[in-house]
Backbone as CSV, one residue per row, in Angstrom:
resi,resn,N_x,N_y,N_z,CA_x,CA_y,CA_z,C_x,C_y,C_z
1,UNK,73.569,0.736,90.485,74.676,-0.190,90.383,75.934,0.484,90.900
2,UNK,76.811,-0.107,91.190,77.674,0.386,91.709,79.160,-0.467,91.259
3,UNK,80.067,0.336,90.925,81.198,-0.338,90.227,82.108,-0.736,90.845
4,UNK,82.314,-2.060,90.855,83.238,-2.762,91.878,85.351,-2.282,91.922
5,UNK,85.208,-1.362,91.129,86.867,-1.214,90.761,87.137,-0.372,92.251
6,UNK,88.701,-0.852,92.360,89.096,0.087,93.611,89.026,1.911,92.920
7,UNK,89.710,1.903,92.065,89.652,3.217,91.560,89.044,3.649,90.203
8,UNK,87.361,3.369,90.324,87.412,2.962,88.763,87.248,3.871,87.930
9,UNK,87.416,3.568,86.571,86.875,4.423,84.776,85.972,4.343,84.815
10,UNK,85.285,3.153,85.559,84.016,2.542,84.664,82.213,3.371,84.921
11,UNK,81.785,3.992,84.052,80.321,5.103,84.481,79.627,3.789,84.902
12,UNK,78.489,4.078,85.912,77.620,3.281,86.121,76.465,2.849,85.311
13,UNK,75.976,1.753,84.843,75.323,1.333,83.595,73.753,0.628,84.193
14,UNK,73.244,1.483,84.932,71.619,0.281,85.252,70.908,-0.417,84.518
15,UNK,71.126,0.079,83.353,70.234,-0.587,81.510,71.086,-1.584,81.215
16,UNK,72.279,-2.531,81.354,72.952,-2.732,80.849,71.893,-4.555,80.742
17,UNK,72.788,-4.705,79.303,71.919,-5.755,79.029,73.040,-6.624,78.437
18,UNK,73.450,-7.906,78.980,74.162,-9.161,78.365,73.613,-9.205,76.918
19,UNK,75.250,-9.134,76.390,75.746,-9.534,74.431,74.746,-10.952,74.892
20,UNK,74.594,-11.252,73.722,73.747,-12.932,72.925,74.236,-13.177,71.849
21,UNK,75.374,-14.168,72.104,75.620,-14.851,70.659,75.008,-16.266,70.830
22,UNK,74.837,-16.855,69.804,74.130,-18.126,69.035,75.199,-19.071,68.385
23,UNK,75.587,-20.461,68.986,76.096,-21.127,67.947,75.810,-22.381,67.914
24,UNK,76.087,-22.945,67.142,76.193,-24.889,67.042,77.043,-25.379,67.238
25,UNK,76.924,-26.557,68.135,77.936,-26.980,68.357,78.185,-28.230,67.383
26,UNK,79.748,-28.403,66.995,80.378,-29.191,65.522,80.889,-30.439,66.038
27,UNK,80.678,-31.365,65.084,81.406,-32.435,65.864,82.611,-32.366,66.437
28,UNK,83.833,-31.471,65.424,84.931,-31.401,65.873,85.136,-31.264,67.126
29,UNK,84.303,-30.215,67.829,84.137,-29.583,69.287,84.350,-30.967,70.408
30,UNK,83.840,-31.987,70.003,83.255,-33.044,70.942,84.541,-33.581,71.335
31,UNK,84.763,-33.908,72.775,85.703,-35.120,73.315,85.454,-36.758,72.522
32,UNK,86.518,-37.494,73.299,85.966,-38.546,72.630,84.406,-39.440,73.865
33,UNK,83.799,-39.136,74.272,82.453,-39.369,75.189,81.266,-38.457,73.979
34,UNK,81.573,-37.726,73.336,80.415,-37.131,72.512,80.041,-35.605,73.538
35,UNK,80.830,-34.852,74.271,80.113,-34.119,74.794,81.292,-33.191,74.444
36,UNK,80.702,-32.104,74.150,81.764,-30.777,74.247,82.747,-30.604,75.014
37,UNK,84.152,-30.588,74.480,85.294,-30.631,74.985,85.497,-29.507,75.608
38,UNK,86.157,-29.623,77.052,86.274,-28.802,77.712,87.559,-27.576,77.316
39,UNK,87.976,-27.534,76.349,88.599,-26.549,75.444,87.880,-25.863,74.857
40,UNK,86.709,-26.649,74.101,85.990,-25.803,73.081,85.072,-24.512,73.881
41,UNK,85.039,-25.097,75.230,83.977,-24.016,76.199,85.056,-22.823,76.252
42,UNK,86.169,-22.862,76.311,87.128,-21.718,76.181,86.947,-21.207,75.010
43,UNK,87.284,-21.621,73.868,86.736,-21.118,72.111,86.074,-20.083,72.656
44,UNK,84.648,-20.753,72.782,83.537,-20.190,72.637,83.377,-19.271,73.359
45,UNK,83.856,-19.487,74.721,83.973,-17.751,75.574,84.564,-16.390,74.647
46,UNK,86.012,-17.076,74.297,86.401,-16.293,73.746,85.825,-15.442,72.296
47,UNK,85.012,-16.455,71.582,83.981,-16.121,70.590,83.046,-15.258,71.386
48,UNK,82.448,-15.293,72.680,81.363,-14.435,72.600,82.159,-13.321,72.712
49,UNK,83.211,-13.288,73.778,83.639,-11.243,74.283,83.986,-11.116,72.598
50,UNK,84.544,-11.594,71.709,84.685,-10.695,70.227,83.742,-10.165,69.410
51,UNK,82.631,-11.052,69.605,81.299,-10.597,69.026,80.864,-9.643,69.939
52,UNK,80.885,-9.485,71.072,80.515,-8.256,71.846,81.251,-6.903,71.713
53,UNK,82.361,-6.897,71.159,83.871,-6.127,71.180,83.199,-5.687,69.680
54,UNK,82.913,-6.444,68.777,82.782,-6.495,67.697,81.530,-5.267,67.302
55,UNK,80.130,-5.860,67.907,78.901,-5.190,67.931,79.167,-3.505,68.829
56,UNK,80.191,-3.794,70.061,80.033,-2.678,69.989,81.033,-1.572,69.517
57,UNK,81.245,-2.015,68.183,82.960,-1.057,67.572,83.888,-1.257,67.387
58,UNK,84.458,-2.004,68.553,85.519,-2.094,68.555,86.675,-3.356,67.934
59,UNK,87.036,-3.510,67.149,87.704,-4.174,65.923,89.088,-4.598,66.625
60,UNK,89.134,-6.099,67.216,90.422,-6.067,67.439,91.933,-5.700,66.607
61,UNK,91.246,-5.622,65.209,92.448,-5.868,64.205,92.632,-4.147,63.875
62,UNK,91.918,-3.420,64.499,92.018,-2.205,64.215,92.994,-1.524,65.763
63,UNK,92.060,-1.924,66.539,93.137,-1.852,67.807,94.272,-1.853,68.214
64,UNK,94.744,-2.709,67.113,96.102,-3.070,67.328,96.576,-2.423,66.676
65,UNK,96.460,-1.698,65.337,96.549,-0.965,64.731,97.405,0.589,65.498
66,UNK,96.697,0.573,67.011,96.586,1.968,67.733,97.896,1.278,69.026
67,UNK,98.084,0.242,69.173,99.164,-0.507,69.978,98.672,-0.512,71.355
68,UNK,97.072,-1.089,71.035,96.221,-1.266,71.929,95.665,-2.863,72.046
69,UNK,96.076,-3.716,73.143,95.434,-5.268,73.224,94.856,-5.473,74.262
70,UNK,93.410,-6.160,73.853,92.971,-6.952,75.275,93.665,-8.567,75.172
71,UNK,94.603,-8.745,76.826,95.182,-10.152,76.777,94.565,-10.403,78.152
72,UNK,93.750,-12.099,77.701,93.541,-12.819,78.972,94.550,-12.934,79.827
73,UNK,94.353,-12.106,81.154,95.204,-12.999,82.214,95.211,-13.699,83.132
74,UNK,93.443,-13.994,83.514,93.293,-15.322,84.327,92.046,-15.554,83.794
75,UNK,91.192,-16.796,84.112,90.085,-16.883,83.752,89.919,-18.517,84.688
76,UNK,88.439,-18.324,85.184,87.742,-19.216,85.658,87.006,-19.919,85.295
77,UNK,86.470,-20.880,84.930,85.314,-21.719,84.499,85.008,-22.941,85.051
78,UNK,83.654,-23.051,85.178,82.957,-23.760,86.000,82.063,-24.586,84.825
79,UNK,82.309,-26.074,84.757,81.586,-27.131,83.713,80.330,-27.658,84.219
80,UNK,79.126,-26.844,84.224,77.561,-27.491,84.946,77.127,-28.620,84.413
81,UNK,76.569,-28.752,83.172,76.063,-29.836,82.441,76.934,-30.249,81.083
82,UNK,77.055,-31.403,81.399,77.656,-31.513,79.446,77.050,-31.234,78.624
83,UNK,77.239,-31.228,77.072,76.607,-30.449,76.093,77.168,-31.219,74.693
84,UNK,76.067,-31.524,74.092,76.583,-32.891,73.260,76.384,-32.362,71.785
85,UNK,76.126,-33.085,70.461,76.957,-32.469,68.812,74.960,-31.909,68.816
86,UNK,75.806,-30.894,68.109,74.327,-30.513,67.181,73.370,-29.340,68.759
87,UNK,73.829,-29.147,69.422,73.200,-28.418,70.608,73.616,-27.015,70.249
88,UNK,72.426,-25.890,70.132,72.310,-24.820,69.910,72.589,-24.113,71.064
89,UNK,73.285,-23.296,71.390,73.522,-22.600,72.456,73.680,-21.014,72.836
90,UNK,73.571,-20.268,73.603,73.432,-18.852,73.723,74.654,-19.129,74.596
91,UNK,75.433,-17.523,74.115,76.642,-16.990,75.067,76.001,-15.731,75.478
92,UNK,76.173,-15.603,76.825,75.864,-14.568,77.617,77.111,-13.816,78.095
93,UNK,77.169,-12.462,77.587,78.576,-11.491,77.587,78.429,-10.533,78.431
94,UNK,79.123,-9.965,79.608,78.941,-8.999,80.135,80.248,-8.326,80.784
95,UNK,80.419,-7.474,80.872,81.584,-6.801,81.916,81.102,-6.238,82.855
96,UNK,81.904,-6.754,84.093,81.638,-6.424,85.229,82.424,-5.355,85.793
97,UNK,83.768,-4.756,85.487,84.402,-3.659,85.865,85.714,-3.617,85.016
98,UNK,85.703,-2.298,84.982,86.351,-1.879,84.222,87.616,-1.018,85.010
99,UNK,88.623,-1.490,85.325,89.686,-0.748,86.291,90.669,0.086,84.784
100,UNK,91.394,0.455,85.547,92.659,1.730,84.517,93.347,1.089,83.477
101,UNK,93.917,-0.248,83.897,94.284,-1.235,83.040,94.155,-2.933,82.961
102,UNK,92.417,-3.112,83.617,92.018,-4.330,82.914,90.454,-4.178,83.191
103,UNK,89.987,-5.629,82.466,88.497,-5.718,83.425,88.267,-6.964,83.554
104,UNK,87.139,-7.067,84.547,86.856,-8.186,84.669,84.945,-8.602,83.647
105,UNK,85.125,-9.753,83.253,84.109,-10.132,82.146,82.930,-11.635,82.982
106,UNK,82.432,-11.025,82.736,81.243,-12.692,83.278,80.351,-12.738,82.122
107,UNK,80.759,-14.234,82.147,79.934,-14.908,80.656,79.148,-16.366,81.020
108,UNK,77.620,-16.611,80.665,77.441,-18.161,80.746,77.057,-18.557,79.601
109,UNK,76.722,-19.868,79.429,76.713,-20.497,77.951,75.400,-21.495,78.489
110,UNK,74.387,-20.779,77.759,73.350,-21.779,77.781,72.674,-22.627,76.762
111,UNK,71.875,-23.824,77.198,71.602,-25.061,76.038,70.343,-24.106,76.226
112,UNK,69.555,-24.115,75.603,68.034,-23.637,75.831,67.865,-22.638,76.737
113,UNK,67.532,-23.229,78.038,67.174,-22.759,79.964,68.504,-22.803,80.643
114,UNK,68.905,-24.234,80.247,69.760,-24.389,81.363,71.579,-23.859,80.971
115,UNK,71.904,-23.164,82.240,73.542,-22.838,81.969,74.041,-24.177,82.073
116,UNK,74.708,-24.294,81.288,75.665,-25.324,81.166,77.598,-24.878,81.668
117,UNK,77.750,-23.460,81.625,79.171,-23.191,81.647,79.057,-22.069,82.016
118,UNK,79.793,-21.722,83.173,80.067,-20.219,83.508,82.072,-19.695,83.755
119,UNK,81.918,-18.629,83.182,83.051,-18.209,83.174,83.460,-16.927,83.498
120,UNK,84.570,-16.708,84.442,85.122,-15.303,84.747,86.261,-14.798,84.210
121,UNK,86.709,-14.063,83.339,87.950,-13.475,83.141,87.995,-12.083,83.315
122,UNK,89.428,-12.229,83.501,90.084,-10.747,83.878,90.542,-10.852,82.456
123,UNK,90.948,-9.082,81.947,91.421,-9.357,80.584,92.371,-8.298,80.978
124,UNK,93.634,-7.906,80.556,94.823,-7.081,80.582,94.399,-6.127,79.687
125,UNK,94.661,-4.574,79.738,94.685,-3.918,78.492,95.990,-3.531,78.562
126,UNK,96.950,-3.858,77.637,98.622,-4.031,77.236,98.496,-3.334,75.990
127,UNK,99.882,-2.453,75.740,100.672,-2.370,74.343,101.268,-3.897,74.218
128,UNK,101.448,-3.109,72.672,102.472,-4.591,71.906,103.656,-5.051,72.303
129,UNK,104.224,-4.050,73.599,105.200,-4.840,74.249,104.492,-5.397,75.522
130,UNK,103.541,-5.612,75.940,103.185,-6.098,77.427,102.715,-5.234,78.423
131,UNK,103.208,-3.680,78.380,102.972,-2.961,78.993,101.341,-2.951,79.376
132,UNK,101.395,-2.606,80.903,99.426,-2.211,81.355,99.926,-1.400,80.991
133,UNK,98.770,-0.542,80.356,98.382,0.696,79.589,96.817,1.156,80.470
134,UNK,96.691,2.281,80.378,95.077,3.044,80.616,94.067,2.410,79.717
135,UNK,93.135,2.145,80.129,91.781,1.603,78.698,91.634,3.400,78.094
136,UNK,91.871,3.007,76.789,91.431,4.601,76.224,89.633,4.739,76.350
137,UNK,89.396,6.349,76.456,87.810,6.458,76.720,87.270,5.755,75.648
138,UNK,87.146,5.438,74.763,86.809,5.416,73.575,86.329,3.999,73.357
139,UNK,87.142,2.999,74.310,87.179,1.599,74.833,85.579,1.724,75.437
140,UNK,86.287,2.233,76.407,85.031,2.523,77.682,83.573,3.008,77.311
141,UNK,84.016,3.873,76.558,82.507,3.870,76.016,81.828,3.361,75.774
142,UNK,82.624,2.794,74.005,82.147,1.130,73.717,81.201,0.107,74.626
143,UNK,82.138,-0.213,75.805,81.601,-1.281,75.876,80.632,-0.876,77.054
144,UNK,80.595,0.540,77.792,79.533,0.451,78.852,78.292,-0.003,78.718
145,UNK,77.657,-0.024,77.284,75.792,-1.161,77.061,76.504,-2.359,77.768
146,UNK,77.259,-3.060,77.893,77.489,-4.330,78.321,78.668,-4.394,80.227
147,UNK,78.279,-3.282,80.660,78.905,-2.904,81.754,77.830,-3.248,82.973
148,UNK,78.081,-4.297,83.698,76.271,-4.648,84.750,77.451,-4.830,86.179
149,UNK,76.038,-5.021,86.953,76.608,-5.500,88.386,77.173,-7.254,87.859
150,UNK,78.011,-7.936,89.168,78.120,-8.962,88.971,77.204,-10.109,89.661
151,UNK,76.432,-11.044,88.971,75.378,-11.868,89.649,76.084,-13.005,89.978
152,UNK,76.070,-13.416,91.156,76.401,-14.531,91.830,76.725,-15.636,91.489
153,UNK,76.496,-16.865,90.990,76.002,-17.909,90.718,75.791,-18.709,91.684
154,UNK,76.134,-18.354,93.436,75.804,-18.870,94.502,77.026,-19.142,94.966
């Protein structure tokens, strides 16, 4: 594998294996058509990178603690199939590179087989005033099990 950063932190990870979170989807979630609101697919992104952040150590509420934040600063998403109340779904978590002060994350959200939602974000690593900051090693470590090449979607 090879790490897409111009200058990167990031060690190369060939084992690396996409976080799996599991959830249900609530009525609340639903537009008014009955299909998952295209907000809630944001939620839920954001639910999987914490459970991944989470599993591997790293505690946002502790982080901050150190005047260390990951802040979204762009993000892409692409709506494949709708996804209606009561649909069980897998989040697929991965980071794709890890530069000095951000990375980029690829996540899809599947019903069963089929992706229903794919998403790209860049995430900032900032102090509590805004500042880019360095990812501390300690970050990096963390999260290299979840550090892969980036797969296409075509």
């Amino acid at each position: 594998m090879e790490c897409v950063a111009t200058k990167p932190v990031c060690p190369t990870n060939v084992n690396a294996v996409p976080h799996r979170h599991e959830v249900k989807v609530r009525f609340y979630e639903l537009d008014p058509y009955g299909h998952l609101n295209h907000s809630s697919y944001i939620q839920l992104f954001e639910t999987g990178r914490i459970e991944m952040l989470e599993e591997a150590g790293v505690a946002l509420h502790e982080i901050e603690k150190n005047d260390f934040r990951f802040v979204v600063s762009q993000i892409e998403t692409s709506f494949i199939k709708p996804v209606e109340a009561g649909a069980r779904l897998t989040i697929l978590t991965e980071v794709l590179e890890i530069r000095r002060a951000s990375s980029l994350w690829w996540q899809q959200i599947f019903d069963e087989s089929d992706v229903v939602a794919t998403q790209r974000a860049r995430i900032a690593i900032t102090n509590s005033s805004g500042k880019p900051i360095r990812a501390p090693r300690q970050i990096i470590e963390a999260i290299t099990p979840f550090l892969s090449e980036f797969k296409s979607d075509g």
